[in-house]
MIVEXMI-323094 format. One record per residue (C-alpha): z, x, y; residue number from 1; chain. Coordinates in Angstrom, 3 decimals, decimal comma, padded with zeros to 6 digits, always signed. Each point is the difference from the previous one (the first is absolute). Example, Ala and Ser with C-alpha at 12.3 -4.5 7.8 and 13.67 -1.06 7.14 Angstrom:
@w->+007,800 u->+012,300 v->-004,500 n->1 chain->A .
@w->-000,660 u->+001,370 v->+003,440 n->2 chain->A .
//
This chain:
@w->-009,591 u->+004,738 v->+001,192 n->1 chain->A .
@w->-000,379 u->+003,928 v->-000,034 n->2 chain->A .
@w->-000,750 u->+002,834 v->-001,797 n->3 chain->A .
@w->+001,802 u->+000,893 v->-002,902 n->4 chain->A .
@w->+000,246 u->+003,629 v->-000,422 n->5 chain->A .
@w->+000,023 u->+002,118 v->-002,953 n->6 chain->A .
@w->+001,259 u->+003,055 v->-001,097 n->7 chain->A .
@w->-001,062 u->+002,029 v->-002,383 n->8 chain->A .
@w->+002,887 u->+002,695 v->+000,002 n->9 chain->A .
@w->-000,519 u->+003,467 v->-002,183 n->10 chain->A .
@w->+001,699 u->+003,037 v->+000,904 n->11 chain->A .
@w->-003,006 u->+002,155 v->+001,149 n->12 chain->A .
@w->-000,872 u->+003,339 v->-000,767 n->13 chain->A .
@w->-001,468 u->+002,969 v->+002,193 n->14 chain->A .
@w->-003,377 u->+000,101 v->+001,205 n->15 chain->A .
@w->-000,703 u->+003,929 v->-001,238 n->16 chain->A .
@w->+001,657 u->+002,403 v->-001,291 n->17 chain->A .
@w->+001,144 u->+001,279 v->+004,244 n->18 chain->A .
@w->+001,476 u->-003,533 v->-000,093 n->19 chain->A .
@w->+002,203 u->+000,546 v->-003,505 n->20 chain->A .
@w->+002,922 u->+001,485 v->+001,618 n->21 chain->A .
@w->+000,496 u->-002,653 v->+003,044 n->22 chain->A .
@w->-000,746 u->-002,749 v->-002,682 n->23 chain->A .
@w->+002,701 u->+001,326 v->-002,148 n->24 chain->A .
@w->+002,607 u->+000,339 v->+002,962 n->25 chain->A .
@w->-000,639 u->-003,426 v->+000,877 n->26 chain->A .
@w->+000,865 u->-001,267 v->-003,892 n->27 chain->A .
@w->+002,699 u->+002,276 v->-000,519 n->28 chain->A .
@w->+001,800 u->-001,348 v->+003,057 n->29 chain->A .
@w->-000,173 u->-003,417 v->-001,270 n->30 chain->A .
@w->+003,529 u->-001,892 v->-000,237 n->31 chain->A .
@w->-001,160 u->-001,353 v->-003,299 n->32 chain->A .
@w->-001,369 u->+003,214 v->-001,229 n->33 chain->A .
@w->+002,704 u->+001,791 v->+000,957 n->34 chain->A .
@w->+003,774 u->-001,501 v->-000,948 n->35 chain->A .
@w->+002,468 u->+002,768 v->+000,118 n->36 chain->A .
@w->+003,610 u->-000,090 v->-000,172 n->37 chain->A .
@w->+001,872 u->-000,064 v->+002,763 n->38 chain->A .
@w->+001,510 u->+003,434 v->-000,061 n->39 chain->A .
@w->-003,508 u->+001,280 v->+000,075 n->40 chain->A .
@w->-001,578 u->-002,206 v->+002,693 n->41 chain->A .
@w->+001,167 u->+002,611 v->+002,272 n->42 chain->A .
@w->-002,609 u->+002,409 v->-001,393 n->43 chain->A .
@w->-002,993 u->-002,812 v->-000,215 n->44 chain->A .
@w->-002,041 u->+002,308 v->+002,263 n->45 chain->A .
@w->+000,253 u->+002,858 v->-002,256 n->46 chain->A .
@w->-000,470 u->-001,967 v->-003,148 n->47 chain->A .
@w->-003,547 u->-001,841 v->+001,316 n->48 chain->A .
@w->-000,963 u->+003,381 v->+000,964 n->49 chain->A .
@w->+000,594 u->+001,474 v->-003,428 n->50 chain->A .
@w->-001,199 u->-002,988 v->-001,531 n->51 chain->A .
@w->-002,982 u->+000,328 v->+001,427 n->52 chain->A .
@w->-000,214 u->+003,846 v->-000,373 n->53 chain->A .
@w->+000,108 u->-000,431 v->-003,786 n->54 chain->A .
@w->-002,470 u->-002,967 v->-000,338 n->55 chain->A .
@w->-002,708 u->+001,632 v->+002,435 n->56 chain->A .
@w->+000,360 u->+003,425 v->-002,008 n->57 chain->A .
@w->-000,710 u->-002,260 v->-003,211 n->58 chain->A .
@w->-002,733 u->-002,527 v->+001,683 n->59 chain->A .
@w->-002,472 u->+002,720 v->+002,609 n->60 chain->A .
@w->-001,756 u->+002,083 v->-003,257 n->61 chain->A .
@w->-001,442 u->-003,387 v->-001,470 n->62 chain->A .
@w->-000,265 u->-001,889 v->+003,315 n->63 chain->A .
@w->-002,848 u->+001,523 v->+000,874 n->64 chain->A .
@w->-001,450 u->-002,316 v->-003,225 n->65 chain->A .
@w->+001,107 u->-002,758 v->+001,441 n->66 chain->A .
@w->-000,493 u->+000,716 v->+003,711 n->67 chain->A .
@w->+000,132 u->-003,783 v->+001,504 n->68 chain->A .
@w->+002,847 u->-002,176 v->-001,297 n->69 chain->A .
@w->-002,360 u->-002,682 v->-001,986 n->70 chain->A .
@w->+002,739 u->-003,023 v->+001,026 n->71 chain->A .
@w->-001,524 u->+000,549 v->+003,591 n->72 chain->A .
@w->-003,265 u->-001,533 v->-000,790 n->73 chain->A .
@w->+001,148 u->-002,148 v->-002,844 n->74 chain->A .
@w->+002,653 u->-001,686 v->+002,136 n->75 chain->A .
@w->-002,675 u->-000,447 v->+002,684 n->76 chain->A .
@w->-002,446 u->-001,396 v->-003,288 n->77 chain->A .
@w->+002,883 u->-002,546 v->-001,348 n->78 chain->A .
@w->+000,477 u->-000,902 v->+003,820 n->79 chain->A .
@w->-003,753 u->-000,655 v->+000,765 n->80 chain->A .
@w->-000,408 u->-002,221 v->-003,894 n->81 chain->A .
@w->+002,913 u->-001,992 v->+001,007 n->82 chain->A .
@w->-000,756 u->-000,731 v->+003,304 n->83 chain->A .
@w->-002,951 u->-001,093 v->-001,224 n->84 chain->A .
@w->+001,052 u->-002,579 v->-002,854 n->85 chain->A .
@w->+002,689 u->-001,267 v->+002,783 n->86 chain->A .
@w->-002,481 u->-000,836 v->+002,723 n->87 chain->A .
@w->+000,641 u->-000,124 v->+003,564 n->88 chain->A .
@w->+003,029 u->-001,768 v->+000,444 n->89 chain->A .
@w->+001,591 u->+003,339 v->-000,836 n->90 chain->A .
@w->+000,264 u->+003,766 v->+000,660 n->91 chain->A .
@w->+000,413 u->+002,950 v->-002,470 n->92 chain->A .
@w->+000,876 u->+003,274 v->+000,685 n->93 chain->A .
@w->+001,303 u->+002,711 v->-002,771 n->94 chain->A .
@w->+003,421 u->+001,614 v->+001,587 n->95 chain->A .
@w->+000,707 u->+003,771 v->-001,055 n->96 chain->A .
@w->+004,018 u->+000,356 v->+000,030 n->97 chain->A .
@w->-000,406 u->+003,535 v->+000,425 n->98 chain->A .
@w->-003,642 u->+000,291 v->+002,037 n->99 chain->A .
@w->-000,006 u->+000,792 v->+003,551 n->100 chain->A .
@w->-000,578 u->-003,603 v->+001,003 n->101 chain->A .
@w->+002,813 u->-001,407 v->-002,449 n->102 chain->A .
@w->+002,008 u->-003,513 v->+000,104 n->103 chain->A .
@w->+000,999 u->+000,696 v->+003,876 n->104 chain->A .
@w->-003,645 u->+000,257 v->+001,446 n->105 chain->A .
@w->-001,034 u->-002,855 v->-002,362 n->106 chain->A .
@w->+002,766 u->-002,300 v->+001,420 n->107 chain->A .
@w->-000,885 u->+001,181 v->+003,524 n->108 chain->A .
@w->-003,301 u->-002,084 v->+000,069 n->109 chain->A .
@w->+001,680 u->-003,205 v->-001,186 n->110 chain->A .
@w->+000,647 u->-003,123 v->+002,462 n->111 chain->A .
@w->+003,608 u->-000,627 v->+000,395 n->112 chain->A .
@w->+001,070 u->-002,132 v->-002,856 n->113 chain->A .
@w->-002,907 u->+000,112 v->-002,223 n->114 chain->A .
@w->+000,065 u->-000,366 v->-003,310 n->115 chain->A .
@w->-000,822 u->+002,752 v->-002,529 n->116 chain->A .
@w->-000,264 u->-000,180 v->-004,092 n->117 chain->A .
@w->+000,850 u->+003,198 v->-001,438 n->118 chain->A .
@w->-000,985 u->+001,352 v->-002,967 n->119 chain->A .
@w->+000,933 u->+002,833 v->-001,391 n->120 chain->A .
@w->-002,945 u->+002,293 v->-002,285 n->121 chain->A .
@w->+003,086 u->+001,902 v->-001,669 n->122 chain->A .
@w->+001,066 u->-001,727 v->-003,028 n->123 chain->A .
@w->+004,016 u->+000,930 v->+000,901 n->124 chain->A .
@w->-000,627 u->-001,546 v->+003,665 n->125 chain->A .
@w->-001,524 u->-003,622 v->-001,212 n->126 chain->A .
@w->+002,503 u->-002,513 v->+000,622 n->127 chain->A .
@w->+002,135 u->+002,295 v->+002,649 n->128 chain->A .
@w->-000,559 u->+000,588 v->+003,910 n->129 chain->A .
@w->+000,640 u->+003,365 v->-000,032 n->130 chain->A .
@w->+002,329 u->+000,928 v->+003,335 n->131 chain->A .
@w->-002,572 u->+002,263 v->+002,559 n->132 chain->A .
@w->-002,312 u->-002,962 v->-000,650 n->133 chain->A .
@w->+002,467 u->-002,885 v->+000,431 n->134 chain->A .
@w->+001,451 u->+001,908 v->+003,019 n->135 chain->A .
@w->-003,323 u->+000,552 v->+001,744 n->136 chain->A .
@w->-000,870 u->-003,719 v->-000,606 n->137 chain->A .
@w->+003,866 u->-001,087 v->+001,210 n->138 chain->A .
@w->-001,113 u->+001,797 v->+003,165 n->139 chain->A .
@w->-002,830 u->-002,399 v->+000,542 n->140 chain->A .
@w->+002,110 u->-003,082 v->-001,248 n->141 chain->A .
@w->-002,647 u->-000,955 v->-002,495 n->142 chain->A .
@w->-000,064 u->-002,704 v->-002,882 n->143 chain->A .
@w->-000,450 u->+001,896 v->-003,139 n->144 chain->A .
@w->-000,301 u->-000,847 v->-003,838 n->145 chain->A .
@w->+000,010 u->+002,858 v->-002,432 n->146 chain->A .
@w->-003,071 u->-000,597 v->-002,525 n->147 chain->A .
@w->+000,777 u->+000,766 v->-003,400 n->148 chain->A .
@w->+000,204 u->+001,191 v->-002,562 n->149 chain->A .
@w->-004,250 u->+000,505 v->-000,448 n->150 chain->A .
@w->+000,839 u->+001,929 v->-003,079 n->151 chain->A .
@w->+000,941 u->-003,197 v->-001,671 n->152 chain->A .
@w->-002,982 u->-001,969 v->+000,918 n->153 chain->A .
@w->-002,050 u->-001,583 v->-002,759 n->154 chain->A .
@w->-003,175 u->+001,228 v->+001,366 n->155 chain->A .
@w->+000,850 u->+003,087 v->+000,791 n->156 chain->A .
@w->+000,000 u->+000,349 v->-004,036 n->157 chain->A .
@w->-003,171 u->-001,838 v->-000,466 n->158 chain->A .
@w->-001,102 u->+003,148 v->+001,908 n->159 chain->A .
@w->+001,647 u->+002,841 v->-001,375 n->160 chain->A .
@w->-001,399 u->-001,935 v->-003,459 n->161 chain->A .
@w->-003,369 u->-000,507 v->+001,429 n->162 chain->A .
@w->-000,413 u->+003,608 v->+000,325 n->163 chain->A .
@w->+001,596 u->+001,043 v->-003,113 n->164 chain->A .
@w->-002,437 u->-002,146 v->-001,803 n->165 chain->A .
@w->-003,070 u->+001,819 v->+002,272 n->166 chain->A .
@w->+001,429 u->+003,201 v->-001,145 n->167 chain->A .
@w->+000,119 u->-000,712 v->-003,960 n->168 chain->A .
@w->-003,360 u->-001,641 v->+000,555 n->169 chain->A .
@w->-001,440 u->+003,460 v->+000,505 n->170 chain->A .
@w->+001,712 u->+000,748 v->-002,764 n->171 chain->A .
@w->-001,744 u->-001,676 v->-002,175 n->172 chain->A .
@w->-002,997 u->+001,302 v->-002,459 n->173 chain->A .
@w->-003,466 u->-001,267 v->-000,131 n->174 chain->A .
@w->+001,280 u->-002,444 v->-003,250 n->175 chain->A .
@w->+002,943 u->-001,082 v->+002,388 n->176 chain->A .
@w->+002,559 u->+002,149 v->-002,230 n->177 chain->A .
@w->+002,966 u->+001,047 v->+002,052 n->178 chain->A .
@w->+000,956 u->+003,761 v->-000,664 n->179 chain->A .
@w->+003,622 u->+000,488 v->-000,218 n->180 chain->A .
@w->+001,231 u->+000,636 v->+003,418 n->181 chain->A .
@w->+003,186 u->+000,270 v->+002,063 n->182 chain->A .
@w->+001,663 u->-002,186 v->+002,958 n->183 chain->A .
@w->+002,513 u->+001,547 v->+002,601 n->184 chain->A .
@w->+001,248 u->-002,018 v->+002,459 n->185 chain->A .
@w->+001,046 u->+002,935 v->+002,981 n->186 chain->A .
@w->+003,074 u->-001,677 v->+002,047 n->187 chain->A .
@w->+001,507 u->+001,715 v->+003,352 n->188 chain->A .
@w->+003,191 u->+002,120 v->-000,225 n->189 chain->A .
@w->+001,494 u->-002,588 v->+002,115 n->190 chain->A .
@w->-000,408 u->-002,660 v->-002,437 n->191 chain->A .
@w->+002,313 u->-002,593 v->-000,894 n->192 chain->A .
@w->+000,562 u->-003,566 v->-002,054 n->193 chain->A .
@w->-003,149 u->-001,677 v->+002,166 n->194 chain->A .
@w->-001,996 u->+002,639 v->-001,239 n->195 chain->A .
@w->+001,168 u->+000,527 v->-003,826 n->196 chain->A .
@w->-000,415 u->-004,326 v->-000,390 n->197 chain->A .
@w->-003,677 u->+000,598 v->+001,470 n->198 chain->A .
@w->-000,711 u->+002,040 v->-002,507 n->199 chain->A .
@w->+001,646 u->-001,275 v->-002,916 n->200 chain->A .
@w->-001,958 u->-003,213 v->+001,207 n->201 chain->A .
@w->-003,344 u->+001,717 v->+000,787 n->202 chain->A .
@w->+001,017 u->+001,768 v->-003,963 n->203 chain->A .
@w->+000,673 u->-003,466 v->-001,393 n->204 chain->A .
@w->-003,427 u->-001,195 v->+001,840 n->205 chain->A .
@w->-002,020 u->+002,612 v->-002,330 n->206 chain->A .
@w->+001,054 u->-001,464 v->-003,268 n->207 chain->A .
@w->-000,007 u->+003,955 v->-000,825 n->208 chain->A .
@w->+001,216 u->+000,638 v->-003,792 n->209 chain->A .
@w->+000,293 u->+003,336 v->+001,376 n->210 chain->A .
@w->+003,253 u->+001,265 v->+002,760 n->211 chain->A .
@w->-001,690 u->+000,565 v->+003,026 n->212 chain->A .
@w->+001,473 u->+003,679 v->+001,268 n->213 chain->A .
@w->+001,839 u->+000,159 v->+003,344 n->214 chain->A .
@w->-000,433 u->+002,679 v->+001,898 n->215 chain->A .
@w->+001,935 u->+000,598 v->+003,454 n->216 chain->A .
@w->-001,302 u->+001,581 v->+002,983 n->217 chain->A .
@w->+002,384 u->+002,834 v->+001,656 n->218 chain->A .
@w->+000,797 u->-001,115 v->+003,944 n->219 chain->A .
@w->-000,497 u->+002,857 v->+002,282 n->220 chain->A .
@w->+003,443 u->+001,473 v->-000,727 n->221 chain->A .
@w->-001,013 u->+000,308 v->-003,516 n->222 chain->A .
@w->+002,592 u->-002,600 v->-001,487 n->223 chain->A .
@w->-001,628 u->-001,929 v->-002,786 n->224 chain->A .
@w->+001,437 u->-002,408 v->-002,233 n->225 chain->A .
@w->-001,735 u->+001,195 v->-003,063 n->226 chain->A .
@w->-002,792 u->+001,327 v->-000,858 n->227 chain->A .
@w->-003,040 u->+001,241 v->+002,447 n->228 chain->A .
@w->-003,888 u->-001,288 v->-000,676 n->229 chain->A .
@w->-000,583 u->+003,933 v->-001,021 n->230 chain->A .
@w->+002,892 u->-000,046 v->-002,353 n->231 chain->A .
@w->-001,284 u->-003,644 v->-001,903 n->232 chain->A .
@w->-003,632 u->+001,351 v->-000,166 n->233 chain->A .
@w->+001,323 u->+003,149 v->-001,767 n->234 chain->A .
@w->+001,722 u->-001,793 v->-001,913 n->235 chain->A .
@w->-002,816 u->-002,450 v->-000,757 n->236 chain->A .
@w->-002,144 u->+003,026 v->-000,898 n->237 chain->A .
@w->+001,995 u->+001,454 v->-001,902 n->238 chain->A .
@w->-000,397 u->-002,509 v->-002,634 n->239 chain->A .
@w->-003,535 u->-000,069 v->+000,218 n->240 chain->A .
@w->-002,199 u->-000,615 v->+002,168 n->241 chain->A .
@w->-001,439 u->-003,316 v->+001,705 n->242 chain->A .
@w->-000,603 u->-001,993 v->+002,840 n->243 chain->A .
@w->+002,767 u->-000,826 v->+002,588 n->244 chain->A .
@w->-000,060 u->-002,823 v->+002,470 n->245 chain->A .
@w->+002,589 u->+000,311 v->+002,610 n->246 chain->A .
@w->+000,947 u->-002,974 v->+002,034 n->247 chain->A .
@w->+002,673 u->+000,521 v->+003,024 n->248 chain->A .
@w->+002,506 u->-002,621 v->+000,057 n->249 chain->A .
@w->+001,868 u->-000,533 v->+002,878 n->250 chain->A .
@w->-002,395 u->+002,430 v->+002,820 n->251 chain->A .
@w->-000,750 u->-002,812 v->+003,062 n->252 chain->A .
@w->-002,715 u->+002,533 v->+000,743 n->253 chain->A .
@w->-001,185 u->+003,672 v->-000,559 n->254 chain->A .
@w->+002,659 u->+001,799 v->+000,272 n->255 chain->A .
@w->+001,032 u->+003,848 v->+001,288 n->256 chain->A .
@w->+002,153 u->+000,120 v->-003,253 n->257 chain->A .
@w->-002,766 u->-000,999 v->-002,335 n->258 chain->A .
@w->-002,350 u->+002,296 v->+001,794 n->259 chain->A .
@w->+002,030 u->+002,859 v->-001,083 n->260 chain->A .
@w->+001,038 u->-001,196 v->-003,366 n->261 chain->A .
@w->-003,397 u->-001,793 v->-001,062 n->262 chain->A .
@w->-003,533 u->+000,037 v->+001,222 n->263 chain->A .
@w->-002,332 u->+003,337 v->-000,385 n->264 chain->A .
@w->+002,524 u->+002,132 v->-001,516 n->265 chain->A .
@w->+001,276 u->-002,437 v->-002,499 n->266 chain->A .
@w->-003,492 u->-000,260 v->-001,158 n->267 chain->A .
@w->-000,710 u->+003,068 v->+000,111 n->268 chain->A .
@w->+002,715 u->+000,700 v->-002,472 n->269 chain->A .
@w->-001,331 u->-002,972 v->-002,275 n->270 chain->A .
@w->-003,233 u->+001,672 v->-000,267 n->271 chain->A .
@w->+001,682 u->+003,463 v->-000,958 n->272 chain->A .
@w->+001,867 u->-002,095 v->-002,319 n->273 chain->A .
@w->-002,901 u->-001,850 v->-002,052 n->274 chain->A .
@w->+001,484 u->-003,640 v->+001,232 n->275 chain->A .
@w->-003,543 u->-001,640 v->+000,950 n->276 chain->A .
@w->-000,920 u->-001,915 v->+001,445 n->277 chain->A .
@w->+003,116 u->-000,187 v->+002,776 n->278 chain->A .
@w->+000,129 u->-002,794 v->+001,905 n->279 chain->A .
@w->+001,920 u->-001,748 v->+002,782 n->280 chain->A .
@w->-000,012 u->-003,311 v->+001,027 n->281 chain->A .
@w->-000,142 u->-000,264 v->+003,696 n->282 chain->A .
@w->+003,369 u->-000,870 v->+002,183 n->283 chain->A .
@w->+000,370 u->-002,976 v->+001,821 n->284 chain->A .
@w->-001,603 u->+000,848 v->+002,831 n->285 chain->A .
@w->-003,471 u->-000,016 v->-001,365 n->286 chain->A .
@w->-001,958 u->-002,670 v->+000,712 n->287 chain->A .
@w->+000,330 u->-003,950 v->+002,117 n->288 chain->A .
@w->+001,669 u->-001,770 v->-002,931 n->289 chain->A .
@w->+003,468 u->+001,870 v->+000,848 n->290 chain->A .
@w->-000,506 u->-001,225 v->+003,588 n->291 chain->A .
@w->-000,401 u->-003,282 v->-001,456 n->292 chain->A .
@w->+003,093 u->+000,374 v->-002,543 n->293 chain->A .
@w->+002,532 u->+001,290 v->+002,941 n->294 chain->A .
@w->-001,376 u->-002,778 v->+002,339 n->295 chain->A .
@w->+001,310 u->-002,568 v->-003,067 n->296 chain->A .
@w->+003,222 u->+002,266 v->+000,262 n->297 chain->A .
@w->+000,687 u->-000,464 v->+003,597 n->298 chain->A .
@w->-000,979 u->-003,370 v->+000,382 n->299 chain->A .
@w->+002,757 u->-000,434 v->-003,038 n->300 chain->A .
@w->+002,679 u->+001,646 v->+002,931 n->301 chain->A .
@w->-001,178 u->-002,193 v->+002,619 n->302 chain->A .
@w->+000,628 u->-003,425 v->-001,962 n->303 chain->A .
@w->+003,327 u->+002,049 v->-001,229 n->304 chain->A .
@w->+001,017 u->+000,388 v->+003,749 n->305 chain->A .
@w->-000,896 u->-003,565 v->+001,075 n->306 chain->A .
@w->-002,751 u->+000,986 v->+002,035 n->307 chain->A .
@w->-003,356 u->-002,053 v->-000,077 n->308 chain->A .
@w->-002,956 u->+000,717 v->-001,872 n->309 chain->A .
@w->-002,944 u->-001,468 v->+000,735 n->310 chain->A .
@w->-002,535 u->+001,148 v->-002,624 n->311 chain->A .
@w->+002,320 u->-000,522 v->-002,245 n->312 chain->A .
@w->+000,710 u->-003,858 v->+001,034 n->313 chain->A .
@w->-003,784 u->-000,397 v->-000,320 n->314 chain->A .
@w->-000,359 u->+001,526 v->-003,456 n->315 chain->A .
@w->+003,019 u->-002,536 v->-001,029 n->316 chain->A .
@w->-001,842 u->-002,722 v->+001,153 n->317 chain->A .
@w->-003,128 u->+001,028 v->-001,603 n->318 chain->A .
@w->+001,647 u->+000,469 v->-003,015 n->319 chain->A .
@w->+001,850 u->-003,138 v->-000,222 n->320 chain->A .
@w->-003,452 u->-002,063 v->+000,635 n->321 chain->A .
@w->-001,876 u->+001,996 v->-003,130 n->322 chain->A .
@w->+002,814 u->-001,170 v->-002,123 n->323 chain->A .
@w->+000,046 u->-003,539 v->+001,405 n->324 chain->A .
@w->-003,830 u->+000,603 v->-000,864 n->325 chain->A .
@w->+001,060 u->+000,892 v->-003,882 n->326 chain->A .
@w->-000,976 u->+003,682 v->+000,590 n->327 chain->A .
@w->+002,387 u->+002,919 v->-000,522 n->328 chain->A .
@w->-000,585 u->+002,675 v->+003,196 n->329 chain->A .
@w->-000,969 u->+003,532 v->-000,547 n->330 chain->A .
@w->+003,609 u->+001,883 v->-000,223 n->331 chain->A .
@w->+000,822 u->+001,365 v->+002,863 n->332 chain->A .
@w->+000,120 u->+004,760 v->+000,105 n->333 chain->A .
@w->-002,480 u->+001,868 v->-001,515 n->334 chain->A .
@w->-002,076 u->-001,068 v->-002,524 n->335 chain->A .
@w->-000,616 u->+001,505 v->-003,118 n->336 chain->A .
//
């Protein structure tokens, strides 16, 4: 039997602030970026370059903030925990749509009829093969299964709760009294159903009397479904002033669009604003139990696809002799 490989697809981001402009060239000339009518696909040179005029004019006087894209590493992170919790019978690698290696360079080092679970960090992409990547892996006349959707994954809310509950545990005063506080859950501009049931879920999972405040973070173009991070803390502050956890909802990994519209400046502006303590539960990148929750997830698209798992024939069988045995096995994602 061989490898199974894995991608990890995210769209990239540039590695400095010389690398902005290419970067943006690259996204703005993507097919599913950029539908046009077909009157004006004659002019889809001139609109990519004043696309990109426009968003690099916006982006270069805070990019130097930023400077390296953070999904670079993080994808390369998620990757490394995954490959990990998989084990040998399989290879990861994270696939940047819009990088300089992208979904053609990635396919290039595949065997001839290989087979290849995707799965897709974006929560719009989960349960689709988007076309560059299912035209670069056509080319090499691989297998594929589309992994998906990780956003609905039952341990992937056992995290997001586990480190909602680390955040109000710091909270917490010396006679375990919990000050009143507030909970935004930040979701991506490009959010849609997967991502509002996650969080109505993850909302549900709290058992908060309170609403829980959505706050939505502006894509690169500046569209934004409602309203910013800045925008809910003012807004927060403004009737008084207390602590804020902030969970994203929906980010595979760190992100160039929560770089911009989170992180140092956002608390920066807490401070100024009296909200403390501000804190933010890390993304989904942090740490081996999201290797271990994804490797549940693509296992899940193997079985889905027919093909044959192993580990997880084993586990079945060791599972089915504890009950035999009267004992009810540990359930199977993260625990806790």
């Amino acid at each position: 039997m061989g490898k199974v490989h894995v991608w990890l697809v995210e769209d990239g981001g540039p590695e400095g602030p010389d690398a902005l402009q290419p970067w943006l060239r690259r996204r703005h000339s993507d097919p599913a970026r950029l539908r046009l009518p077909w009157w004006l696909g004659l002019f889809r040179g001139l609109v990519v370059w004043w696309r990109c005029r426009r968003a690099h004019r916006q982006l270069a006087p805070v990019w130097s903030g930023v400077g390296r894209a953070p999904e670079l590493d993080a994808v390369g992170e998620l990757a490394q925990a995954l490959q990990h919790a998989l084990g040998g019978r399989y290879t990861v690698r994270g696939v940047l749509r819009h990088g300089a290696r992208g979904p053609a360079a990635a396919a290039a080092e595949l065997k001839t009829g290989a087979r290849v679970v995707v799965l897709d960090l974006a929560p719009d992409g989960a349960t689709t093969l988007r076309p560059d990547i299912a035209a670069a892996l056509a080319a090499r006349e691989a297998e594929v299964t589309v992994a998906g959707p990780w956003l609905g994954a039952r341990s992937w809310e056992r995290l997001r709760l586990r480190g909602i509950r680390a955040a109000l545990a710091r909270l917490r005063t010396d006679d375990g009294a919990l000050p009143a506080h507030e909970v935004v859950f930040a979701v991506r501009a490009c959010a849609g159903a997967r991502t509002e049931a996650a969080a109505s879920a993850l909302r549900d999972a709290l058992g908060r009397a309170e609403p829980v405040r959505m706050a939505h973070v502006p894509d690169l173009d500046g569209a934004c479904a409602g309203e910013s991070p800045a925008q809910v803390l003012a807004a927060i502050a403004a009737a008084g002033p207390r602590p804020v956890i902030l969970v994203p909802v929906g980010f595979g990994t760190r992100h160039v669009e929560a770089a911009l519209a989170m992180g140092a400046q956002l608390r920066e502006q807490a401070a100024a604003l009296g909200l403390a303590p501000y804190l933010e539960v890390p993304p989904l990148a942090d740490g081996g139990e999201a290797g271990r929750m994804l490797s549940e997830v693509v296992q899940a698209a193997e079985l889905a696809a027919g093909w044959p798992v192993p580990e997880h024939e084993v586990r079945s069988d060791i599972e089915a002799a504890l009950r035999l045995a009267g004992i009810e096995p540990i359930p199977r994602g993260v625990r806790g």
